[in-house]
N, CA, C and O atoms as a Tinker XYZ file with bonds, in Angstrom:
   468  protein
     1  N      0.847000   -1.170000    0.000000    73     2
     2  CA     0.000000    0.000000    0.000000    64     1     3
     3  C      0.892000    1.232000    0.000000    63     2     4     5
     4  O      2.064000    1.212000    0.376000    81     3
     5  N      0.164000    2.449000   -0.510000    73     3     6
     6  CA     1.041000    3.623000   -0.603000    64     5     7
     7  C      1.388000    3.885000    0.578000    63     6     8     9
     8  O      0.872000    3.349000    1.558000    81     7
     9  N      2.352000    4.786000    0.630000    73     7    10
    10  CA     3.228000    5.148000    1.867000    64     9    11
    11  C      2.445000    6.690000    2.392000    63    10    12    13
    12  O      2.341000    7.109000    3.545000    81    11
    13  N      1.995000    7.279000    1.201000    73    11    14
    14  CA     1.516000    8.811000    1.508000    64    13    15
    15  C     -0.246000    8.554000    1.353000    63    14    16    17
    16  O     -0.783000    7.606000    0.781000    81    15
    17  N     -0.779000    9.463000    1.902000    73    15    18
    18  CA    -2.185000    9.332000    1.732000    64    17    19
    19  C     -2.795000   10.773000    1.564000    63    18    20    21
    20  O     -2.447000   11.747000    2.232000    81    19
    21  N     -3.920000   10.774000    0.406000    73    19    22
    22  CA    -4.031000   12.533000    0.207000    64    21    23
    23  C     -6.003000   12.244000    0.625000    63    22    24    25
    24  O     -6.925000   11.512000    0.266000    81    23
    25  N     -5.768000   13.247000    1.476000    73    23    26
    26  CA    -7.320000   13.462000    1.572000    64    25    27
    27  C     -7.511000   14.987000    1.731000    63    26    28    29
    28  O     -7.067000   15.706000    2.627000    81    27
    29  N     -8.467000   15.410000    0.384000    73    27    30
    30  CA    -9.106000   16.630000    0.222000    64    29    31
    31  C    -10.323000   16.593000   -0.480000    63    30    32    33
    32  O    -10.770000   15.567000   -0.991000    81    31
    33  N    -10.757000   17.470000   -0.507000    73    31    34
    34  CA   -12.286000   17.605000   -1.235000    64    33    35
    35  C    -12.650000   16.908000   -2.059000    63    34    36    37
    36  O    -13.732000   16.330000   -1.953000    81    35
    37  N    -11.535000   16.701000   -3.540000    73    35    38
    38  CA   -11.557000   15.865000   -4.592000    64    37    39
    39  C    -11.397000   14.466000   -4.382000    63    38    40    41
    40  O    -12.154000   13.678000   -4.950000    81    39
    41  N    -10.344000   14.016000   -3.505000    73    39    42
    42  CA    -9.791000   12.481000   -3.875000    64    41    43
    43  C    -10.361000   12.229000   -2.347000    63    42    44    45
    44  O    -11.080000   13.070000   -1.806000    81    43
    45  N     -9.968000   10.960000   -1.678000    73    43    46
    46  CA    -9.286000   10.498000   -0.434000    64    45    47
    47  C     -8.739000    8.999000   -1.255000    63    46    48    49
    48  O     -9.342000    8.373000   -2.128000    81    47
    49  N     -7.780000    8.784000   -0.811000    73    47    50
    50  CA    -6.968000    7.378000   -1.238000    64    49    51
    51  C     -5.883000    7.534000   -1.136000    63    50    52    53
    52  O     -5.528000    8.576000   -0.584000    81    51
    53  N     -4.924000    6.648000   -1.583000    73    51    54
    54  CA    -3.273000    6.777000   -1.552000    64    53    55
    55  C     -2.827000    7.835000   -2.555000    63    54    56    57
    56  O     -3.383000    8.071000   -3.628000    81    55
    57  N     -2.005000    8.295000   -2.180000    73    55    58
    58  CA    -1.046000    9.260000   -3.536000    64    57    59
    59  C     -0.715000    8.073000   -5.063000    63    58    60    61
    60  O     -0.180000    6.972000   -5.194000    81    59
    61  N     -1.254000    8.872000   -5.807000    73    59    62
    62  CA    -1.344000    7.717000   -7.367000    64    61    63
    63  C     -0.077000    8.278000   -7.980000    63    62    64    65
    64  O      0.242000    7.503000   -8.882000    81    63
    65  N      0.852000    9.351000   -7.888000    73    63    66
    66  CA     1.455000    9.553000   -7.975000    64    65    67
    67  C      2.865000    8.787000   -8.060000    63    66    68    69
    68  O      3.411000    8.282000   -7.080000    81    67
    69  N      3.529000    8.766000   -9.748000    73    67    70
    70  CA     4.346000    7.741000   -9.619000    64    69    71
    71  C      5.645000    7.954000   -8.708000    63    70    72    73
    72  O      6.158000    7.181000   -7.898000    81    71
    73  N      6.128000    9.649000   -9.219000    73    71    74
    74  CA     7.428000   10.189000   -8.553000    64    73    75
    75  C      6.930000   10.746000   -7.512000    63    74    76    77
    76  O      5.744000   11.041000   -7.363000    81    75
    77  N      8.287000   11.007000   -6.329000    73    75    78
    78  CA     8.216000   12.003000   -5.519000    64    77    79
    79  C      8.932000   13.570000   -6.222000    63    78    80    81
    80  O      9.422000   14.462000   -5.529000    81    79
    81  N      8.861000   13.580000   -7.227000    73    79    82
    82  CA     9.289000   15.293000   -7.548000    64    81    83
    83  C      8.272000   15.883000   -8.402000    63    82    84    85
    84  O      7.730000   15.237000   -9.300000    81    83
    85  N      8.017000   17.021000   -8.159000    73    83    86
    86  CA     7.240000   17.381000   -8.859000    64    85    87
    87  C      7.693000   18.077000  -10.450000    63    86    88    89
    88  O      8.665000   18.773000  -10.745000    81    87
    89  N      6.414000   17.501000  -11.399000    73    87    90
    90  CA     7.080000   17.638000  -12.524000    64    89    91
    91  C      6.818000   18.914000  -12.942000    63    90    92    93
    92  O      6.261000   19.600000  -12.085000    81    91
    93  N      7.055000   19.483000  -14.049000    73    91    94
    94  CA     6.617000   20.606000  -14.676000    64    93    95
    95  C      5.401000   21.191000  -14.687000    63    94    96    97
    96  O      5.087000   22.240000  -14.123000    81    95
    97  N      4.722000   20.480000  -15.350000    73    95    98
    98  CA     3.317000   20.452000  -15.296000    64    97    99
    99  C      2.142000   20.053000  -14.977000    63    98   100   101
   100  O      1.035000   20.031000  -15.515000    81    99
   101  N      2.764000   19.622000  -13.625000    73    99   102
   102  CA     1.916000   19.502000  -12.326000    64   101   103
   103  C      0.891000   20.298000  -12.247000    63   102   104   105
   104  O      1.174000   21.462000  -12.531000    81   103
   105  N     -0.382000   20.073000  -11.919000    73   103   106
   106  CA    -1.667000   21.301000  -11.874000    64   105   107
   107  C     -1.336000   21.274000   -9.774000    63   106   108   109
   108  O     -1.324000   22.423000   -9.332000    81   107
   109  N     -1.168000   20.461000   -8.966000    73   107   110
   110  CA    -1.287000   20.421000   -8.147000    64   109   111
   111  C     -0.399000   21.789000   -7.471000    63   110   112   113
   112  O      0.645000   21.775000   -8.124000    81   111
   113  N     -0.334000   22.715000   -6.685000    73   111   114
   114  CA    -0.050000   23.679000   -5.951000    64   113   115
   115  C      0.510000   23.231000   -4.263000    63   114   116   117
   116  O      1.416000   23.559000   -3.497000    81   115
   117  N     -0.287000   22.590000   -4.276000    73   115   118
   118  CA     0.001000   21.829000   -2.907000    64   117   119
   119  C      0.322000   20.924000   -2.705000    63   118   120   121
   120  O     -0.295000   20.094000   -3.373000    81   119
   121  N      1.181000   20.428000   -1.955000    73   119   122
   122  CA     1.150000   18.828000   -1.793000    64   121   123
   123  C      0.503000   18.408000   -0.453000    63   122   124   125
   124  O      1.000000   18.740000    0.622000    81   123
   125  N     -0.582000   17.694000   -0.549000    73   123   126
   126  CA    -1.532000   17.514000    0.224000    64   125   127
   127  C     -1.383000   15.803000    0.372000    63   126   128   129
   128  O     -2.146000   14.965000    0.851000    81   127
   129  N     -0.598000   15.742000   -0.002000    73   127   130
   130  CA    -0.349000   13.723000    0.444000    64   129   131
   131  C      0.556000   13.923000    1.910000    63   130   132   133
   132  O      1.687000   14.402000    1.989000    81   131
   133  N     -0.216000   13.456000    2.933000    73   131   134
   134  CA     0.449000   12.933000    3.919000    64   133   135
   135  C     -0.186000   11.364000    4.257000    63   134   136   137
   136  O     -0.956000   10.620000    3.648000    81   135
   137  N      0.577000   11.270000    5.596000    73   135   138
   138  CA     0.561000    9.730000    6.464000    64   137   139
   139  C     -0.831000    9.550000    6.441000    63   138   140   141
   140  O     -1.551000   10.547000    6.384000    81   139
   141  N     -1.396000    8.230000    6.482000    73   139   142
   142  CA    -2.186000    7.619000    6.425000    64   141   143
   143  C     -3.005000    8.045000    7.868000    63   142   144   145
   144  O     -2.328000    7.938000    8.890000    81   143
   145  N     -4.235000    8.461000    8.001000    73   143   146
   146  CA    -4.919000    8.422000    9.077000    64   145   147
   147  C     -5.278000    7.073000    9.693000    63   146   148   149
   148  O     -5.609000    6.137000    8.965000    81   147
   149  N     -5.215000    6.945000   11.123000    73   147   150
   150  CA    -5.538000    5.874000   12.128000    64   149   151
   151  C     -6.927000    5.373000   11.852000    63   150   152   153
   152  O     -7.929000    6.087000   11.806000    81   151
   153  N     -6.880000    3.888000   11.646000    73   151   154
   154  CA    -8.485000    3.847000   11.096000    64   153   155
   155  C     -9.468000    4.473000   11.934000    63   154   156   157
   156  O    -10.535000    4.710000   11.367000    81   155
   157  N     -9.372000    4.816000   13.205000    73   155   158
   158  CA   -10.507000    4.813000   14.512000    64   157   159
   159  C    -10.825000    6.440000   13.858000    63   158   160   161
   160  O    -11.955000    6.916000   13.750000    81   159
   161  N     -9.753000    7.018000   13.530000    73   159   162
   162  CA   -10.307000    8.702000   12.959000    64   161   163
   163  C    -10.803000    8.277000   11.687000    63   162   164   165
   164  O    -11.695000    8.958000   11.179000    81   163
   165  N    -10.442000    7.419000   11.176000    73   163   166
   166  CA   -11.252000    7.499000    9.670000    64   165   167
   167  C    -12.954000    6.953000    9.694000    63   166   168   169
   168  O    -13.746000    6.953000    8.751000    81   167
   169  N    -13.119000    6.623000   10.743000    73   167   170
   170  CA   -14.508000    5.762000   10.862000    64   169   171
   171  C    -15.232000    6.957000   11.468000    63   170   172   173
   172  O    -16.377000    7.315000   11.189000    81   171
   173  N    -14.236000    7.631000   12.509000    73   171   174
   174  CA   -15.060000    8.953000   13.010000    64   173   175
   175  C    -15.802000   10.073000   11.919000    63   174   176   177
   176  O    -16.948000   10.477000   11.723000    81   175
   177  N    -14.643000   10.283000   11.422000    73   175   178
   178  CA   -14.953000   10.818000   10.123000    64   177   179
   179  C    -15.807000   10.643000    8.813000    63   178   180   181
   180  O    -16.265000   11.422000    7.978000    81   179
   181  N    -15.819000    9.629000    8.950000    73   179   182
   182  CA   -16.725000    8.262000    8.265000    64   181   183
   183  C    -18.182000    8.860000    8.784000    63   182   184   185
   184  O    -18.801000    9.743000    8.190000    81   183
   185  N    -18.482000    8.404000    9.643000    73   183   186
   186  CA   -19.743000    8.443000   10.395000    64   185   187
   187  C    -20.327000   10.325000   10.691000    63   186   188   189
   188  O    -21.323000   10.658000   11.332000    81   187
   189  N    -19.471000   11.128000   10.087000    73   187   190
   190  CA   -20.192000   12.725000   10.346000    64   189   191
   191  C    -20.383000   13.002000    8.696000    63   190   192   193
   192  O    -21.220000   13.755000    8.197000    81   191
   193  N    -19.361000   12.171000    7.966000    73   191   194
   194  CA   -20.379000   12.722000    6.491000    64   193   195
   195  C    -21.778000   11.717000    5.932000    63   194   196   197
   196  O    -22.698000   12.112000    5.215000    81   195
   197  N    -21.562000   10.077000    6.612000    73   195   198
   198  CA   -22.868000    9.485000    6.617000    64   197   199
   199  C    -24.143000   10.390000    7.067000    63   198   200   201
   200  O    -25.200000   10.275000    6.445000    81   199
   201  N    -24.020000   11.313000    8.187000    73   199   202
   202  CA   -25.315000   11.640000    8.527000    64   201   203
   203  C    -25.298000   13.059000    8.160000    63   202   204   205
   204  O    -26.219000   13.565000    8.801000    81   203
   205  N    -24.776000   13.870000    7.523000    73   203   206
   206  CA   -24.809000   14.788000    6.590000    64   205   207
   207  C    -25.502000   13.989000    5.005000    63   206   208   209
   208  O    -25.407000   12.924000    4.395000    81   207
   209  N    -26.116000   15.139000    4.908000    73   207   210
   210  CA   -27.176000   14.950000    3.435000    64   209   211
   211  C    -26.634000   15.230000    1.824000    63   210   212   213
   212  O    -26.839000   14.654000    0.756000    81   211
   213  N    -25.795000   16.481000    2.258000    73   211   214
   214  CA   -25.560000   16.688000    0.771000    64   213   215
   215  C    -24.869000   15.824000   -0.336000    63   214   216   217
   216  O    -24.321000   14.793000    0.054000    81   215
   217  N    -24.835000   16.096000   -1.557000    73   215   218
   218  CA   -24.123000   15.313000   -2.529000    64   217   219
   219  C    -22.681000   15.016000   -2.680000    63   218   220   221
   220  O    -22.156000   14.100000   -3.313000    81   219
   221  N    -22.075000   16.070000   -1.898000    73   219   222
   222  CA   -20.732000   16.191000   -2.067000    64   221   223
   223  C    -20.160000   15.195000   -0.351000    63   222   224   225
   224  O    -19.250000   14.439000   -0.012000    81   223
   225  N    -20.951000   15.611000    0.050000    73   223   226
   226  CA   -20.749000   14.544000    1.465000    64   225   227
   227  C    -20.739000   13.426000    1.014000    63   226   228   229
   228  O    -19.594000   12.981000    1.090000    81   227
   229  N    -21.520000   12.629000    0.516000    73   227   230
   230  CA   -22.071000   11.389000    0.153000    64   229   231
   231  C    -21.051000   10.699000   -0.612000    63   230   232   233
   232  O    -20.441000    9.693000   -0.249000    81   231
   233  N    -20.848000   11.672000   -2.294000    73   231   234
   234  CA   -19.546000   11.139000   -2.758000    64   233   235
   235  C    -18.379000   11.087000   -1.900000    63   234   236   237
   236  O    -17.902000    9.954000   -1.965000    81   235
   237  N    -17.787000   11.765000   -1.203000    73   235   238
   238  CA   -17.030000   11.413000   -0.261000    64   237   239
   239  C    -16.675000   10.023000    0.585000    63   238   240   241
   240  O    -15.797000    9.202000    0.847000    81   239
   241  N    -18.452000   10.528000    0.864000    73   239   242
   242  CA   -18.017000    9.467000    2.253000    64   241   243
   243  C    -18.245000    7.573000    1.340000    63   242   244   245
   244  O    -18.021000    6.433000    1.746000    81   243
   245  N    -18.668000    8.019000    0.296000    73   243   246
   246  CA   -17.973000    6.611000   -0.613000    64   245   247
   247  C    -16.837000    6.084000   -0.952000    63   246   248   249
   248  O    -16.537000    4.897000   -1.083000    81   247
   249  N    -16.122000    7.180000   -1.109000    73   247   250
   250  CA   -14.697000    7.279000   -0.770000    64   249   251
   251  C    -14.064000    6.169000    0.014000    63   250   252   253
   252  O    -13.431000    5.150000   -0.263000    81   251
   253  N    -14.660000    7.016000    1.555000    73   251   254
   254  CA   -13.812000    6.671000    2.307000    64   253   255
   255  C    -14.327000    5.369000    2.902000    63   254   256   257
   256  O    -13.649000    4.635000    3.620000    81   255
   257  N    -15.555000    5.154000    2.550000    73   255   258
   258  CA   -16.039000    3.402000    2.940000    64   257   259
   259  C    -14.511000    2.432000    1.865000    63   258   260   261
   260  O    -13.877000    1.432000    2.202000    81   259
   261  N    -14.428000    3.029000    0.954000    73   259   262
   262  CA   -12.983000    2.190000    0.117000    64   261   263
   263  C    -12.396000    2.214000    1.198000    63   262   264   265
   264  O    -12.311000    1.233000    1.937000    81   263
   265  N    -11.778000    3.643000    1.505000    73   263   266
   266  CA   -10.360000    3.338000    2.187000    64   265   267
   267  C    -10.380000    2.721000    3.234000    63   266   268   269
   268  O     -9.589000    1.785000    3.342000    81   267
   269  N    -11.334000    3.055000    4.407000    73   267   270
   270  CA   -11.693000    2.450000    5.582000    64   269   271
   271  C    -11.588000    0.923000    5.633000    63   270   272   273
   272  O    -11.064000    0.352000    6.590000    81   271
   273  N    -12.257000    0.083000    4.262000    73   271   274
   274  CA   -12.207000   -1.183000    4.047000    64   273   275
   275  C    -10.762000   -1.614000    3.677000    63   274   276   277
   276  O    -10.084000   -2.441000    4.285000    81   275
   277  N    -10.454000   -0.994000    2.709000    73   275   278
   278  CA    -8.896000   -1.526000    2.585000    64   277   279
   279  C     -7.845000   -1.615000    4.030000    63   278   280   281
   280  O     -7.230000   -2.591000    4.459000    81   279
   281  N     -7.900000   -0.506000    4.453000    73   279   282
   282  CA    -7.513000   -0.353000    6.065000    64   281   283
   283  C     -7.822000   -1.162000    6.587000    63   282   284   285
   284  O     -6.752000   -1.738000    6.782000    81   283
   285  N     -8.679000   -1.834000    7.103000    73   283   286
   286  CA    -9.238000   -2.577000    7.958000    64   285   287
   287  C     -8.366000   -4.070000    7.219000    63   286   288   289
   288  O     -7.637000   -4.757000    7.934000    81   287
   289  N     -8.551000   -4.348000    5.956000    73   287   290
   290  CA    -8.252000   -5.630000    5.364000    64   289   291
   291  C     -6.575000   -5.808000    5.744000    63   290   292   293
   292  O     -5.872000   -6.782000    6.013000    81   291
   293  N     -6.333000   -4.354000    5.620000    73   291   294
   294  CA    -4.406000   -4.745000    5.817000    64   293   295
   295  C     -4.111000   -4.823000    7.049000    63   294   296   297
   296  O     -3.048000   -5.375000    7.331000    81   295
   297  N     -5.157000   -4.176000    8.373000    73   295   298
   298  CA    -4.443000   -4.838000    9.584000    64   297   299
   299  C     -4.811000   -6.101000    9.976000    63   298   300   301
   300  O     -4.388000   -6.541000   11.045000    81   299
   301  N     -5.677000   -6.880000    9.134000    73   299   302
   302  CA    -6.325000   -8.617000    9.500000    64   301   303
   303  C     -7.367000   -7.910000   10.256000    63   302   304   305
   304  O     -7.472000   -8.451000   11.357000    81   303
   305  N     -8.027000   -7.112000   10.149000    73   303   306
   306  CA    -9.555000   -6.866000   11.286000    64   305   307
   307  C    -10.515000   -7.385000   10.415000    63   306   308   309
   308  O    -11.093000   -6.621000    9.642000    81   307
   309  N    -10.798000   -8.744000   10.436000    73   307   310
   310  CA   -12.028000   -9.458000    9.297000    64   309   311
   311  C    -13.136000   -8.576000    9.820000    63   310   312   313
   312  O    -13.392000   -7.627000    9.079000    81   311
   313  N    -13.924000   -8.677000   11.033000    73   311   314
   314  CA   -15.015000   -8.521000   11.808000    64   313   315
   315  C    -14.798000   -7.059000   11.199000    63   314   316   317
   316  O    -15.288000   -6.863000   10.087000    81   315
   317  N    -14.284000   -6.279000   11.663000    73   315   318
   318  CA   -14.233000   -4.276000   11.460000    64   317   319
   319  C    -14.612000   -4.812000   10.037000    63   318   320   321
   320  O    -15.806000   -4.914000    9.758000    81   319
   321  N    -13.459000   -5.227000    8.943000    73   319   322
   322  CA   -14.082000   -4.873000    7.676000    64   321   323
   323  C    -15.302000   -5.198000    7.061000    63   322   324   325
   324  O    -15.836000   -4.485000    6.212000    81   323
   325  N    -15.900000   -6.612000    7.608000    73   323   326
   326  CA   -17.501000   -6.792000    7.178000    64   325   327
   327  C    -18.396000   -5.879000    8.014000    63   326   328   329
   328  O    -19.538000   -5.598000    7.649000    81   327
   329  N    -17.957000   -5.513000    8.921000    73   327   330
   330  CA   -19.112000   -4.921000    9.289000    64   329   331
   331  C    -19.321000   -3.096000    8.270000    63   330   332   333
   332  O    -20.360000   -2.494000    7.998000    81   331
   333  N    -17.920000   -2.741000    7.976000    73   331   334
   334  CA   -17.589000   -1.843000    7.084000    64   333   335
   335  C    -18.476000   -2.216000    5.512000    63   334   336   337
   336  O    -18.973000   -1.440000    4.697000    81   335
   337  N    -18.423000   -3.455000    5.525000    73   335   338
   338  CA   -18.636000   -4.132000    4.096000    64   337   339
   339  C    -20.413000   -3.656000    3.871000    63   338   340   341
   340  O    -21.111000   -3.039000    3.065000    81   339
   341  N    -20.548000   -4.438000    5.218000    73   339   342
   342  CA   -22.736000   -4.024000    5.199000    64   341   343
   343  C    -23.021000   -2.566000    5.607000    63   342   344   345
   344  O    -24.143000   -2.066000    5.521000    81   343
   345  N    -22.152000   -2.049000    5.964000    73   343   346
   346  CA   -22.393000   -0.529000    5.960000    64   345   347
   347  C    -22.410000    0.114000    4.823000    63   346   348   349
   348  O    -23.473000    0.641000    4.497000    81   347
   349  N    -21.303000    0.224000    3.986000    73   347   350
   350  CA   -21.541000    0.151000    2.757000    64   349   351
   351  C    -22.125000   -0.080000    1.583000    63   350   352   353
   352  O    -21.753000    0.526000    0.579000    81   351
   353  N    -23.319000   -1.172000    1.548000    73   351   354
   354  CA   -23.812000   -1.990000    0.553000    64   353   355
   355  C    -25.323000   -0.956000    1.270000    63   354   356   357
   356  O    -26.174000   -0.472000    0.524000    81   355
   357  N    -25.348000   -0.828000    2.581000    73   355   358
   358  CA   -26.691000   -0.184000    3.274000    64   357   359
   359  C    -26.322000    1.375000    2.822000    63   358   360   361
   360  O    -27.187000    2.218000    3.055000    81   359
   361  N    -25.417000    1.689000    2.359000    73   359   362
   362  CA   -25.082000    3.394000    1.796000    64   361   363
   363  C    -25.478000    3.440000    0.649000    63   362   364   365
   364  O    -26.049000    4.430000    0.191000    81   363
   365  N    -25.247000    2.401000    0.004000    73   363   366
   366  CA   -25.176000    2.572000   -1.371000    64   365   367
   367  C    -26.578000    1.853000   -2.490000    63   366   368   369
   368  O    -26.892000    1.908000   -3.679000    81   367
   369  N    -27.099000    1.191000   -1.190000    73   367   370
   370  CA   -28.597000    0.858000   -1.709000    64   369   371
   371  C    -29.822000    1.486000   -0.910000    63   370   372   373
   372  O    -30.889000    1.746000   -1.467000    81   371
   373  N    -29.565000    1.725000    0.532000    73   371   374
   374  CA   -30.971000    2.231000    0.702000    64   373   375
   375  C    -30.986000    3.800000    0.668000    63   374   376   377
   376  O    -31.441000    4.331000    1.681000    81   375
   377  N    -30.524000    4.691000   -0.424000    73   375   378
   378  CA   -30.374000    6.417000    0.354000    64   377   379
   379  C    -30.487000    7.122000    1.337000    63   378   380   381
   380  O    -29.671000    6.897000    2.231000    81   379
   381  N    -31.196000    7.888000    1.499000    73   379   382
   382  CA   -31.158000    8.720000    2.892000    64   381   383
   383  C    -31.815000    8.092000    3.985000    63   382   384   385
   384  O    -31.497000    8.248000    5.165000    81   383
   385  N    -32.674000    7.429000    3.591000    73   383   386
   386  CA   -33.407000    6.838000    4.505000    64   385   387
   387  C    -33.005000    5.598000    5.525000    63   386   388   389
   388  O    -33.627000    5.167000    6.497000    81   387
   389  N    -31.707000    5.167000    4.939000    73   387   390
   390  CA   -30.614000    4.323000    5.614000    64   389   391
   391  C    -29.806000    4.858000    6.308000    63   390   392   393
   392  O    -28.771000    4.194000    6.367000    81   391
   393  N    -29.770000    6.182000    7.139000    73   391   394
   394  CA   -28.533000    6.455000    7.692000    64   393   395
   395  C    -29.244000    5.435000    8.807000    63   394   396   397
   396  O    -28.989000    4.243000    8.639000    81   395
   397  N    -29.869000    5.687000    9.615000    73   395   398
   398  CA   -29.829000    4.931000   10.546000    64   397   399
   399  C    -29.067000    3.861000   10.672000    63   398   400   401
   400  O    -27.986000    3.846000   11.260000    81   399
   401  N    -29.659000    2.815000   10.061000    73   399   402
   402  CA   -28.672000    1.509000    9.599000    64   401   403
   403  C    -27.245000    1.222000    9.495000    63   402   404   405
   404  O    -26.505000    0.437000   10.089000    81   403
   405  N    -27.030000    2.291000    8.345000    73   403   406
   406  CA   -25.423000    2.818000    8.308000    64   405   407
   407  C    -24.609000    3.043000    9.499000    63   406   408   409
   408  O    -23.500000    2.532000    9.660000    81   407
   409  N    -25.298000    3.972000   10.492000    73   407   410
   410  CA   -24.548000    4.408000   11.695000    64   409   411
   411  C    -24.451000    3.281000   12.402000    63   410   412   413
   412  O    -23.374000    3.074000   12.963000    81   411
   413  N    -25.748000    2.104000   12.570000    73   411   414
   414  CA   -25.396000    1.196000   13.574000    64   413   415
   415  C    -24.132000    0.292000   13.219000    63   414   416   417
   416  O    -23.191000   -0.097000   13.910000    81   415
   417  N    -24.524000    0.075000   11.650000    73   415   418
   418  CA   -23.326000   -0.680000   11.072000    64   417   419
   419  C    -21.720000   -0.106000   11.475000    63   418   420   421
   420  O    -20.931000   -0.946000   11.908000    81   419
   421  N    -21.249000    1.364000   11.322000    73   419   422
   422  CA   -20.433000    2.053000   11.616000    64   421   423
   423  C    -19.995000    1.841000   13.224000    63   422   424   425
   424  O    -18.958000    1.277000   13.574000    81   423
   425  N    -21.023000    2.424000   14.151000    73   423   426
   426  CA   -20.703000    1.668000   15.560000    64   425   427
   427  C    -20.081000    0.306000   15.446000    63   426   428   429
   428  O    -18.929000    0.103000   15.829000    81   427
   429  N    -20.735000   -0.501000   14.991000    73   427   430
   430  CA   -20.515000   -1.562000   15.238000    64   429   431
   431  C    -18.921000   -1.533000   14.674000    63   430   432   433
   432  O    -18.070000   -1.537000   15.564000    81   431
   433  N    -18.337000   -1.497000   12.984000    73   431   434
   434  CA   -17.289000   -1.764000   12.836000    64   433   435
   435  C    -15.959000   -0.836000   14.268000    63   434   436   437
   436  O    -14.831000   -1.221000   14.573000    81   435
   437  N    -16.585000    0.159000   14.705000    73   435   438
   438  CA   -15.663000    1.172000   15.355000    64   437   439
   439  C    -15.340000    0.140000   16.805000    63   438   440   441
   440  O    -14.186000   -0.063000   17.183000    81   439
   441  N    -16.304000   -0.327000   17.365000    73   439   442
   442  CA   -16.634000   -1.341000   18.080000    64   441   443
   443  C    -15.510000   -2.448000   18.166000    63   442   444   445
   444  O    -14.960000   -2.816000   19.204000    81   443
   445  N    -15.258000   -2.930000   16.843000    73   443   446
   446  CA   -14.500000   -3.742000   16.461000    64   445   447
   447  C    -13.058000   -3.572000   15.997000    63   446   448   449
   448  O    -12.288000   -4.479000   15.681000    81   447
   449  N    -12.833000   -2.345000   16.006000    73   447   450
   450  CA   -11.454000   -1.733000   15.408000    64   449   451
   451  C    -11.263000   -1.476000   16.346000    63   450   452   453
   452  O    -10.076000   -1.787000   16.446000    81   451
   453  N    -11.721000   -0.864000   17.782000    73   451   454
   454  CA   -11.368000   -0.920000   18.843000    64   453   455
   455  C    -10.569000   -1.686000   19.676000    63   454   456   457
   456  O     -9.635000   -1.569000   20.469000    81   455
   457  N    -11.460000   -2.696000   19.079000    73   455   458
   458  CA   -11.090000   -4.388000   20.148000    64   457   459
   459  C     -9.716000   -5.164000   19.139000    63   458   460   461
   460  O     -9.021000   -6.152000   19.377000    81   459
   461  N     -9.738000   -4.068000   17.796000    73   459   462
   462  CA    -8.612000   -5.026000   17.025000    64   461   463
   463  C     -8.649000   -6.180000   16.423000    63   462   464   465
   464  O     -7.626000   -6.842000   16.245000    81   463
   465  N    -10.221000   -6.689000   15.907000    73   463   466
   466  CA   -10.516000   -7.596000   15.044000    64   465   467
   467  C    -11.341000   -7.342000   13.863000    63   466   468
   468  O    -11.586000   -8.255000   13.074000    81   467
């Protein structure tokens, strides 16, 4: 897995970036790739754009159900990542009317990333 991790408005995921120098014609201004966030903040984080409504929240927080899952898969937390897994599938099929669901699912994986499985 990447070593740098960029989360801003546009992306959240690893730096896709092949080099570390920046080339000429780079559009980027910033370099906004740092260290990977601790999954327990990414689930926190996770769980305040689930219960936010807008569109740009939503794409996001699809996002970060990826990264959260990949995370979870690379420290061996089976339990955190399925429960990540049905949180997800409950985001992405029932709309707004699923946060509920979502959040319990979310507790639950945070629950479990806690305990380290």
């Amino acid at each position: 897995m990447a070593t740098k991790w960029v989360d801003n408005n546009a992306y959240i995921g690893p730096d896709r970036r092949r080099r570390p120098a920046r080339r000429v014609l780079d559009r980027r201004r910033y370099d906004d790739a740092g260290e990977l966030p601790p999954l327990g903040a990414m689930l926190r984080r996770l769980r305040v754009r689930v219960t936010s409504g807008s569109a740009e929240d939503r794409r996001h927080a699809l996002e970060m159900f990826k990264a959260a899952i990949g995370e979870a898969n690379r420290l061996g937390w089976r339990r955190c990542a399925a429960a990540l897994m049905s949180a997800d599938e409950a985001f992405r099929t029932g709309g707004p009317q699923s946060a509920g669901l979502v959040e319990a699912w979310l507790i639950d994986a945070m629950d479990h990333a806690g305990a380290g499985r």
